[in-house]
ZAMARGU-4260 file (C-alpha; in steps of 0.2 Angstrom, whole numbers, plus 5000, padded with zeros to 4 digits):
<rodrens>
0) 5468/5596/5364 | 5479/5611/5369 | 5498/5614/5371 | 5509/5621/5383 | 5507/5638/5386
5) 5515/5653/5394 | 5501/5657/5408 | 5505/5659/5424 | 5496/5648/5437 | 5495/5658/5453
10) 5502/5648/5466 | 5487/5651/5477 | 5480/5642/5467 | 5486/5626/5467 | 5498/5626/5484
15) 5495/5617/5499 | 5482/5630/5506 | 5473/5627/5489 | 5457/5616/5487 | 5468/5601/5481
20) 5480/5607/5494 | 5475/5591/5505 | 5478/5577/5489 | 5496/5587/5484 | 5501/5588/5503
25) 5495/5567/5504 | 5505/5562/5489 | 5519/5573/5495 | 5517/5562/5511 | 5519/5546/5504
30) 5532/5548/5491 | 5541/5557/5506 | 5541/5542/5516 | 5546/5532/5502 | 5561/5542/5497
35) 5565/5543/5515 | 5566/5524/5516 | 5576/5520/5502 | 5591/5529/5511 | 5589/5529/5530
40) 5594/5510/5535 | 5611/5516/5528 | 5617/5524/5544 | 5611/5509/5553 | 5622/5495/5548
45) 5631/5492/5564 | 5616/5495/5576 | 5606/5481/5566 | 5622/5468/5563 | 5623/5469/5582
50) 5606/5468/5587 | 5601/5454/5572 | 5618/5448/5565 | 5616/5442/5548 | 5632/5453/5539
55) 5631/5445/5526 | 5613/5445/5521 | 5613/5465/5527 | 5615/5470/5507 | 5601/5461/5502
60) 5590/5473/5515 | 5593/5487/5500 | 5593/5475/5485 | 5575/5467/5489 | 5567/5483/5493
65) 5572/5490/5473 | 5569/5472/5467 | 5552/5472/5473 | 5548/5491/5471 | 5554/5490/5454
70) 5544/5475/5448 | 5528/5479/5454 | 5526/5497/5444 | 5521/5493/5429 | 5506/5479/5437
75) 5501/5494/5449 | 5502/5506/5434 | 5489/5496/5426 | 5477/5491/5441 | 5476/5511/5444
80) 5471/5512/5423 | 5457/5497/5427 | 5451/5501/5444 | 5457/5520/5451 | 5469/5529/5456
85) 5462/5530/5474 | 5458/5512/5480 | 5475/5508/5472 | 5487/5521/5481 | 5478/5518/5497
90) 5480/5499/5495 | 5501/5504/5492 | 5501/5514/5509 | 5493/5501/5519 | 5505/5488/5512
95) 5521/5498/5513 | 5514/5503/5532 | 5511/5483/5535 | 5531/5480/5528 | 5536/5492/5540
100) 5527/5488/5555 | 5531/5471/5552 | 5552/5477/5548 | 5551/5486/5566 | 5547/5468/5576
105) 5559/5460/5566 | 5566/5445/5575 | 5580/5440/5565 | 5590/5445/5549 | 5580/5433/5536
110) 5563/5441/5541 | 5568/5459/5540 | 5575/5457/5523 | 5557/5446/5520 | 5548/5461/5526
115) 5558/5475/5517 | 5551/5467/5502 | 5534/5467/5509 | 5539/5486/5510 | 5546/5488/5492
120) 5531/5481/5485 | 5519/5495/5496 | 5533/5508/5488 | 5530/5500/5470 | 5512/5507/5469
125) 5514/5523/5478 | 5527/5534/5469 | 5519/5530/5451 | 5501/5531/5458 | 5507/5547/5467
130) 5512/5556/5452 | 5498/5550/5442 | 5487/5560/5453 | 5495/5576/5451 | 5490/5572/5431
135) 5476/5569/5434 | 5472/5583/5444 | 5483/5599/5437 | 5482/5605/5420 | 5502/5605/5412
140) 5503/5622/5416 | 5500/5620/5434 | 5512/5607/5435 | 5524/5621/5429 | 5521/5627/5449
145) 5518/5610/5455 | 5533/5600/5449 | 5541/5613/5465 | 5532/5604/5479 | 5534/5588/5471
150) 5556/5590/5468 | 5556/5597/5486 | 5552/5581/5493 | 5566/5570/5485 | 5579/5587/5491
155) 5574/5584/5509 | 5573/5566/5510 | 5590/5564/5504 | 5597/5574/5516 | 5586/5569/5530
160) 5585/5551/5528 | 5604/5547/5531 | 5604/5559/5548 | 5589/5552/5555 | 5594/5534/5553
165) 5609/5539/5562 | 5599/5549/5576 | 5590/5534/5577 | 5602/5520/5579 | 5611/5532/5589
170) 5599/5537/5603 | 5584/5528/5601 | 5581/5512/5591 | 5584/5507/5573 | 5568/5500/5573
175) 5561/5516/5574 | 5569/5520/5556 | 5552/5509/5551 | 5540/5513/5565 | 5539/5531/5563
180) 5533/5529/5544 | 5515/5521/5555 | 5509/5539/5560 | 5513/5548/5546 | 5507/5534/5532
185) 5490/5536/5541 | 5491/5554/5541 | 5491/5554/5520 | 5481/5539/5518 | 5466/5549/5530
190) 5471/5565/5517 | 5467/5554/5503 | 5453/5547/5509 | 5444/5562/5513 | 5448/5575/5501
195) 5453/5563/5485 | 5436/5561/5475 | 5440/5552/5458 | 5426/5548/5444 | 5426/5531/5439
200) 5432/5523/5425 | 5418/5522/5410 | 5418/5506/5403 | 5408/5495/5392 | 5410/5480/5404
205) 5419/5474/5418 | 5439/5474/5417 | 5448/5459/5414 | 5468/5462/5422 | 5481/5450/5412
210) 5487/5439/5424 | 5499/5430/5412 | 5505/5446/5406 | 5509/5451/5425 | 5516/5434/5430
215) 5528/5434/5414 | 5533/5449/5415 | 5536/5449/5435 | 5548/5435/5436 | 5556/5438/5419
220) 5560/5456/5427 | 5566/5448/5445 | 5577/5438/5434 | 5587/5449/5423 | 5585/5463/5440
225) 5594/5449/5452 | 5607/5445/5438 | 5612/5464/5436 | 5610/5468/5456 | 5620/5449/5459
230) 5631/5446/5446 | 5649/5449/5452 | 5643/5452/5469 | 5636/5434/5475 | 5644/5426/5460
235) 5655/5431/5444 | 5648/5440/5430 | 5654/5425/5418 | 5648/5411/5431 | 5633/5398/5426
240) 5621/5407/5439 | 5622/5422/5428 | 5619/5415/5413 | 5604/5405/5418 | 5597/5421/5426
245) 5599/5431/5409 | 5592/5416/5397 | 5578/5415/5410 | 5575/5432/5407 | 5574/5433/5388
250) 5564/5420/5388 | 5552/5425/5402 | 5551/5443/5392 | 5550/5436/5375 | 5533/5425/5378
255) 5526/5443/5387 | 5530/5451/5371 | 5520/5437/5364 | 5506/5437/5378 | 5504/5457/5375
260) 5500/5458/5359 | 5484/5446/5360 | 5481/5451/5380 | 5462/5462/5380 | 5470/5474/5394
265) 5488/5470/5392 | 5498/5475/5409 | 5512/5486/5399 | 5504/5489/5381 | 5516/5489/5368
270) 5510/5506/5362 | 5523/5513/5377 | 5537/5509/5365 | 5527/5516/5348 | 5520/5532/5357
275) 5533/5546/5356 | 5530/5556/5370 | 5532/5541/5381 | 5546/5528/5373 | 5555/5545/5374
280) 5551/5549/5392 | 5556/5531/5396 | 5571/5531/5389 | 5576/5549/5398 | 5572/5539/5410
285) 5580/5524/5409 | 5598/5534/5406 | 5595/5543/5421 | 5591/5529/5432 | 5607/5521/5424
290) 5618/5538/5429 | 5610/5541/5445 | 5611/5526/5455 | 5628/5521/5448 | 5634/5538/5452
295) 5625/5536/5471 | 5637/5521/5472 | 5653/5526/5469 | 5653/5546/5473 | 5653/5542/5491
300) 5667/5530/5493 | 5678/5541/5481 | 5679/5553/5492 | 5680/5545/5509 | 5693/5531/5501
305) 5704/5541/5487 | 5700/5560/5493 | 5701/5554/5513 | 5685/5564/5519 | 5674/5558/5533
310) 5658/5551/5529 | 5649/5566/5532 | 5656/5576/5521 | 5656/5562/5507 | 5638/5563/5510
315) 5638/5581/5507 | 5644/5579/5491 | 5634/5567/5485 | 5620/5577/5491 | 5624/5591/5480
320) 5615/5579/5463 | 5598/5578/5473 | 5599/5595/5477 | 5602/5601/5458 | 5588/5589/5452
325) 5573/5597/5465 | 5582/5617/5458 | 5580/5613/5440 | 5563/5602/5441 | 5553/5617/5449
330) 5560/5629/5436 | 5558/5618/5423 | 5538/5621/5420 | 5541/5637/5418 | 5554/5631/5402
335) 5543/5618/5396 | 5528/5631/5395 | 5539/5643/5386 | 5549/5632/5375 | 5542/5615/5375
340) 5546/5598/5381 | 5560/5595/5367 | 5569/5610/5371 | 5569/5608/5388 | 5576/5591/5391
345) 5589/5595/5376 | 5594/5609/5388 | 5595/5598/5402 | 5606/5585/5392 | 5618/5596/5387
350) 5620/5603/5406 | 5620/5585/5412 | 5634/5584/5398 | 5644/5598/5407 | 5642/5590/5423
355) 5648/5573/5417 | 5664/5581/5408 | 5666/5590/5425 | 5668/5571/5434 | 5684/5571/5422
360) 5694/5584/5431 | 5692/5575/5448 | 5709/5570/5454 | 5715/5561/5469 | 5725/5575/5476
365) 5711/5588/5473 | 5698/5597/5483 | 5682/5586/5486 | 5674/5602/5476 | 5678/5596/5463
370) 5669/5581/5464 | 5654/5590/5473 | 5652/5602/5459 | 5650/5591/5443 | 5636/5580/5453
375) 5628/5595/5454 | 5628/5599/5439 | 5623/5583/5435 | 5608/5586/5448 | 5604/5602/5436
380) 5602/5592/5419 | 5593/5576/5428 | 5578/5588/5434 | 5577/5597/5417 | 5576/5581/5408
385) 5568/5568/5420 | 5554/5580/5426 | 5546/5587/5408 | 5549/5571/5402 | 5535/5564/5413
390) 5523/5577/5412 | 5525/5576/5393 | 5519/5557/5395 | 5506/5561/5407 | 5497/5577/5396
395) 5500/5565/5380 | 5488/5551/5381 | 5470/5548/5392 | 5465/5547/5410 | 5463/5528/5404
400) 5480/5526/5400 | 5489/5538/5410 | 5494/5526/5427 | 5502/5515/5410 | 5513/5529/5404
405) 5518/5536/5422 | 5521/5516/5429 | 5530/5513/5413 | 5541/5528/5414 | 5546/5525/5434
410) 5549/5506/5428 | 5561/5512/5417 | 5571/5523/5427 | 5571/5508/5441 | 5579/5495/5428
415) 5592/5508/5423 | 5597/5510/5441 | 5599/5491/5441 | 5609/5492/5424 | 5620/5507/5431
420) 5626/5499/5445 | 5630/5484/5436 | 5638/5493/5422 | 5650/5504/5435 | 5654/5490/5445
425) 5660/5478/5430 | 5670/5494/5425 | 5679/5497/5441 | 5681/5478/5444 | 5687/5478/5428
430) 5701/5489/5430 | 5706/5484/5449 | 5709/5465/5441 | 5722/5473/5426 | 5730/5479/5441
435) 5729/5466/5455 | 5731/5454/5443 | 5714/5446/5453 | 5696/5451/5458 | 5696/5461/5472
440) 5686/5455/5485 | 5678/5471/5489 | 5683/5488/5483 | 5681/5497/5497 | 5697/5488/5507
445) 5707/5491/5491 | 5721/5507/5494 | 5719/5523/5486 | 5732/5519/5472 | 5722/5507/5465
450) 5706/5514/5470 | 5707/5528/5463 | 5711/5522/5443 | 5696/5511/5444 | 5684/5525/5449
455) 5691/5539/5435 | 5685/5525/5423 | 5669/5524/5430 | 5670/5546/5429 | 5674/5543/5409
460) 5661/5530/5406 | 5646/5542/5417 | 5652/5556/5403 | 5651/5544/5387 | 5634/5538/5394
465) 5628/5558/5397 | 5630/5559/5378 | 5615/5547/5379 | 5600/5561/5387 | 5601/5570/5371
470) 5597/5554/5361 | 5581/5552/5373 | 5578/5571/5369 | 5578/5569/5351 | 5563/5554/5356
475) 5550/5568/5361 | 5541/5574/5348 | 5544/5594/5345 | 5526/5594/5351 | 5516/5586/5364
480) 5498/5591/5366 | 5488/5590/5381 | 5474/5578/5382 | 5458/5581/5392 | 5463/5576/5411
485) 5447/5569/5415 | 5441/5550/5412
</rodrens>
């Protein structure tokens, strides 16, 4: 086993015009297309409600394609540990390319919400399968150059997605938001199955998958994920539906725990919690989700509803967190091979901390700077915590164990997207009932004056919670050595 170190890796030498060019440039295909997808239906509300109807059922287009994404990570990360990376990532691309093809001919609004989960369930296997490629095939110091590639993806997805739905429903079709991904999913999938040549698993017999494991922990997850998306959207966060969903869930996961620790090939081994490289990238992981999708949620409205921007340049503003995370990921190998994983994400925290005390100087009648610069900030810390933090759980355990850690890790940062929009919303409903003296119907119809109160809280609880990355940091052992990549 060997440790970071301060080499150089040429970039000749592991860029696209490399040998493994072809397999980086496929991976960076599909988790484009995924990225792409999980934003680019935004601009196309109107265009769809007119051509489909269904207003009502519109949000659930978004909430299945997480819900399913989120849910099937951790049985993909397995399935890629028992039968290979490559017949697992090509079976995600064909399924997300069927979900799509089958959104595009979509003939009402139940079915295009039906197949958006078909989709979620393609994207589920292809971002954690994606990255486990790229540790499976690059030593940690070529990830140092790597991560770059990799972080530029999520950069240009965010800002494309949102304008390309809106060229699209605009000028063409909004069912070409889901055709286009046909082409260039077959493009990657061709890549990958030309160029990407894996050894197969040794093993002393044939692998048993834990069905009960999976089925346990799938629907306990769907529960407590529906109750956290739901609750005090569909129904009140004190109503019966919720509880029932929540004791569901405890009960669902409390008899996996049980199943796991007698299950041969258990789906998400309970070594991911006792390992210290990965409990602590899957608690960086988790805090970030919670911080990054909550923050997603209520940035933009802040600053079309309190700061009275259009909707472009709310967008802009979000945009400036995804555009800190891809900056700081590609610099952070060179940080990580200089001062370790520990280090590293401790830096990270403690600029995530700045950017989180930054949300606290945002006020009403400001400049919309001042809300752009601490989210990118924010951006900053996220990509010098969240990217080591995976390569640290990748380099620390065995090609037989390394689709666990990544699917575990990506699971994580899923269920604290869930919990962080959840958390921010309770709080900003919270605060809008104290002063309506009633639940607000939807906070995007409520005036500025009462708007604006509501979403500092949410600023104040986004800078408590920042705190948390350092706790995660402490996690990760000072060192993390690097296993041998191949099976």
């Amino acid at each position: 086993m060997t440790t970071p170190t301060t080499a150089r890796v040429p970039r000749a030498s592991v860029g696209l015009r490399s040998e493994r060019g072809p397999v980086l440039l496929s991976v960076m295909l599909s988790t484009g297309l995924v990225a792409i997808d999980a934003t680019i239906l935004a601009a196309a509300v109107p265009a769809v409600v007119r051509d489909l109807g269904g207003l009502s059922q519109f949000p659930w287009l978004f909430s299945v394609y997480v819900l399913a994404q989120a849910v099937s990570i951790p049985v993909y990360g397995k399935l890629a540990d028992l039968v290979g990376r490559k017949p697992m990532l090509l079976a995600g691309i064909a399924l997300f390319l069927t979900g799509s093809l089958l959104c595009g001919l979509a003939w009402s609004m139940g079915a295009l919400v039906a197949f958006r989960a078909v989709q979620g369930l393609g994207a589920g296997a292809i971002q954690p399968i994606g990255m486990t490629i790229i540790g499976d095939i690059y030593s940690v110091a070529e990830r140092a150059t790597v991560q770059g590639y990799v972080a530029s993806v999520w950069a240009v997805s965010s800002l494309v997605g949102p304008t390309l739905g809106g060229v699209f429903a605009d000028y063409l079709s909004w069912r070409w938001i889901f055709l286009v991904n046909l082409p260039l999913g077959a493009l990657a999938a061709w890549m990958l199955a030309r160029r990407f040549a894996e050894s197969p698993r040794s093993a002393s017999g044939p692998a048993r998958f834990d069905v009960l494991g999976s089925v346990l922990l799938l629907t306990g997850t769907v529960a407590l994920l529906v109750a956290l998306l739901e609750g005090g959207v569909l129904w009140p966060w004190g109503s019966v539906a919720t509880a029932a969903l929540v004791a569901g869930a405890v009960v669902l996961l409390g008899a996996f725990v049980a199943v796991e620790r007698r299950a041969a090939e258990p789906v998400l081994p309970l070594w991911v919690f006792s390992q210290r490289a990965v409990s602590g990238a899957m608690a960086a992981s988790l805090v970030v989700g919670v911080l990054l999708l909550g923050l997603t949620s209520y940035v933009p409205l802040y600053a079309q509803a309190v700061l009275g921007t259009g909707a472009v340049v709310a967008g802009f503003t979000l945009a400036g967190m995804t555009v800190g995370w891809p900056i700081a990921a590609a610099s952070a190998g060179r940080l990580y091979l200089r001062v370790g994983f520990r280090r590293t994400m401790l830096l990270g925290a403690g600029v995530a901390v700045l950017g989180g005390a930054g949300l606290l100087l945002v006020r009403p009648d400001g400049p919309v700077l001042l809300l752009a610069a601490p989210c990118f900030v924010l951006g900053l810390g996220f990509g010098l915590v969240a990217s080591p933090s995976v390569v640290a759980a990748q380099s620390s355990v065995p090609w037989a164990r390394r689709g666990v850690a990544t699917g575990a890790t990506i699971f994580a940062r899923s269920l604290g997207s869930a919990v962080g929009v959840a958390a921010f919303g309770a709080v900003a409903n919270t605060v809008v009932r104290a002063r309506l003296g009633h639940a607000p119907s939807d906070l995007e119809s409520l005036p500025a004056d009462v708007l604006g109160p509501a979403l500092d809280t949410v600023w104040v609880v986004a800078a408590a919670i920042s705190l948390a990355l350092f706790l995660s940091a402490l996690v990760m052992p000072r060192e993390v050595h690097e296993v041998a990549r191949e099976p």
